[in-house]
N, C-alpha and C positions, 0 to 999 in steps of 0.2 A: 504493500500500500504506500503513496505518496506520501512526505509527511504532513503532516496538518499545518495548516496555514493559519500565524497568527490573528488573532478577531481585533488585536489592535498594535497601532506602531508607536514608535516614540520619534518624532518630528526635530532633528536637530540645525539650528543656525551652528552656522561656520567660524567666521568672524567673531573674535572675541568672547567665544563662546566655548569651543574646544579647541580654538588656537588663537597665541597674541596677535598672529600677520592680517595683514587687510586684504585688499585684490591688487590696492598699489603697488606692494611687495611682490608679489607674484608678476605682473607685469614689467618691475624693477628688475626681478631673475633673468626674464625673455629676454629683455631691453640688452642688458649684459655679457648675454650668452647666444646672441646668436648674429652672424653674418660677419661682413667687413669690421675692420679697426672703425672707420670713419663709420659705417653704419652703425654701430655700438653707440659711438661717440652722440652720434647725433641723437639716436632714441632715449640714451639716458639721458641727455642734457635735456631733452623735451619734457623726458618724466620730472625731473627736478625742476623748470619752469613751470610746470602746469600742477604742480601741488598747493599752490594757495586756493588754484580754480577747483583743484576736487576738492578740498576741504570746505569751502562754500557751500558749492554745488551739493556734497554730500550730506550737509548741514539744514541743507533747505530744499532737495528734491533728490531723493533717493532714485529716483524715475531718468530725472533728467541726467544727471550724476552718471549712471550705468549706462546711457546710451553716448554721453561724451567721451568718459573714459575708453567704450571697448573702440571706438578709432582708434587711437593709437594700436589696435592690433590690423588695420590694415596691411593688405600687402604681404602679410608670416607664411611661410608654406604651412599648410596642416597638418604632414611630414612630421614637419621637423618641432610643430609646439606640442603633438603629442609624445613627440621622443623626448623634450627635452620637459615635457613634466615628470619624466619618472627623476630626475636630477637632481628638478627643483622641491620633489617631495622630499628629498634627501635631504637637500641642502636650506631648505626655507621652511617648510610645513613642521615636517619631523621636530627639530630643534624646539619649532614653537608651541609644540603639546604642550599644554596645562599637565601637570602632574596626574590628574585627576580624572582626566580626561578619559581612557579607558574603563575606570572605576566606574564613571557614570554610566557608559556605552553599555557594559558587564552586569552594570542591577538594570537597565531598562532591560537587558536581554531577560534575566531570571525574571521579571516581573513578567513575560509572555508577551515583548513586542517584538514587533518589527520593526530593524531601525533605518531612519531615512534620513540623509543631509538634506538638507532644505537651502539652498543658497542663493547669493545673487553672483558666485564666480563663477567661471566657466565651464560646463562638463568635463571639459579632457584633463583640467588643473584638477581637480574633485577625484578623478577615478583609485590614484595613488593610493591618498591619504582613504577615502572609503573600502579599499580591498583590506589595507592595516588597520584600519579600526573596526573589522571585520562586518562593517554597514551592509546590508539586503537590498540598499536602492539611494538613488540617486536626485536628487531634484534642484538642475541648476539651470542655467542661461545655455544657449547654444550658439554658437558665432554660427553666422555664416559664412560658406564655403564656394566659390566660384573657379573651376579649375584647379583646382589646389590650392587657392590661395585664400586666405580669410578678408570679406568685405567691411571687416570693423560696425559692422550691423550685426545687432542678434536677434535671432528670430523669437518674433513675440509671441506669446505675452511675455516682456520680459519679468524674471523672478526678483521678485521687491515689494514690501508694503503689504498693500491687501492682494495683490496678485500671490506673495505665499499661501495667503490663508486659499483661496480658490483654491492653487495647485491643491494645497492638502486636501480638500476636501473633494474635490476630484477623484486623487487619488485615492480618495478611502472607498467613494461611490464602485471604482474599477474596481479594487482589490477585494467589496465586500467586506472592509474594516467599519468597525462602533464607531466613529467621530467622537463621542462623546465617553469612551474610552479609551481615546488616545492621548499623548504625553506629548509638549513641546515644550521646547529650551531655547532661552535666547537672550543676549543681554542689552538689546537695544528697543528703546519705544520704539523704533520705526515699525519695530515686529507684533506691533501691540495686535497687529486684527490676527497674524498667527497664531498667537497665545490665546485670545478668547472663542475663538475657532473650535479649540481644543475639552476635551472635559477636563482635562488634568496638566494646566499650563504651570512652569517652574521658570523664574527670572535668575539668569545665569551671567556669573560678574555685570548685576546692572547700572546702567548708565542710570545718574541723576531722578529722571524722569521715570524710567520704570521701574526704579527703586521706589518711588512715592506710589506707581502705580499698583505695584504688587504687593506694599503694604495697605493702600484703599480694596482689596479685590482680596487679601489676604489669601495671597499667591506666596507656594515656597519661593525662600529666596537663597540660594548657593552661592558662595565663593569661593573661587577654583584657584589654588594657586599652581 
C-alpha cells in the first residue's frame, strides 16, 4: 500500500525564518560567481547600487520589490543558475541555518505534516536547501525562461503577501489537506494573510509589527537562534 498522505502540512517562510540571508544575498552569490571578470564587476556593482532601492521598495511593496529585483537576473543561462545553486546552498544558505532550524522542521514532521517552503525566492535557489531540510514541497517564484536564458520576469502570481496565503490554500484544496489544520511560520507582517490563512499560525524571529500582532491574536511566538 502507498503510504498515507499527511491531512495537514506545516507552511514555512524562508527569509528570516529558517535562514538569516534574504534573496539579495543569493542574487549577491550569482552576481559573483558567474561569467567575465568585467561581467562580475558590473552585476555586483549594480547589486550594491540598487540596495537602498530594495530596501525601500521592500519596505513599502513586497509586490513591487520582487518584480524589480528579479531583472537583475536577466540574461543568466538556466544552465548555469541551476548549477551554481547547488554552490550557493553550500556557500550562503547552509552557513545561514538558524540552529534551530531542523528542530523545528523534525517536530512539524512528528506532529503529522507535510512540510512546505513557502517563498518569495526563486524555485531553483529553494531546491538545495528543501532536499537538506528534508521538505515534501516546494512553493516559490519561477523566473522565466526564453531559450535558455532567464527574462528577469517571473511568472505570476508572483509568491508574496496575500498571494502566499492563496498559494497555501490552493495547495491544500489539490492535496486534500485540513487548512485549518495546518501550521505556518514566518517572521515578517508582510506574511500576516499567510499566518491567518492557517489554523495553527506561529510568528518566527518576528519583526516589530508581528510581534504586536501575535501577541493581539495570541499567536506562538519562537526565537531561533
Amino acid at each position: 500500500m502507498p503510504p498515507k498522505v499527511p491531512a495537514k502540512a506545516a507552511f514555512f517562510d524562508v527569509d528570516g525564518t529558517l535562514v538569516r540571508t534574504n534573496i539579495v544575498h543569493v542574487y549577491a552569490y550569482y552576481a559573483t560567481n558567474r561569467g567575465s571578470l568585467r561581467g562580475i564587476a558590473g552585476r555586483t556593482l549594480g547589486t550594491a547600487l540598487g540596495l537602498p532601492v530594495f530596501g525601500i521598495l521592500d519596505a513599502v511593496n513586497r509586490k513591487a520589490f520582487n518584480e524589480f529585483f528579479y531583472r537583475y537576473y536577466s540574461g543568466l543561462s538556466e544552465d548555469r543558475l541551476v548549477t551554481i545553486a547547488e554552490d550557493m546552498f553550500e556557500d550562503v544558505l547552509k552557513p545561514a541555518l538558524y540552529e534551530q532550524t531542523q528542530d523545528l522542521i523534525d517536530e512539524a514532521r512528528r506532529a503529522g505534516c507535510r512540510i512546505v517552503l513557502v517563498t518569495g525566492a526563486l524555485d531553483f535557489t529553494m531546491r538545495p536547501l528543501a532536499r537538506h531540510l528534508g521538505c515534501d514541497d516546494v512553493i516559490a517564484n519561477k523566473m522565466q525562461f526564453v531559450g535558455g536564458k532567464a527574462t528577469g520576469k517571473v511568472i505570476p502570481p508572483i509568491i508574496e503577501g496575500a498571494n502566499k496565503a492563496n498559494a497555501i490554500r490552493a495547495y491544500c484544496e489539490r492535496e486534500g489537506l485540513a487548512l485549518n489544520q495546518c501550521h505556518g511560520y514566518s517572521d515578517s507582517a508582510s506574511d500576516y494573510a499567510m499566518l491567518a490563512v492557517v489554523g495553527r499560525p506561529t510568528a518566527v524571529n518576528p519583526d516589530l509589527r508581528l510581534r504586536s500582532l501575535a501577541r493581539a491574536y495570541n499567536w506562538p511566538i519562537l526565537d531561533l537562534k
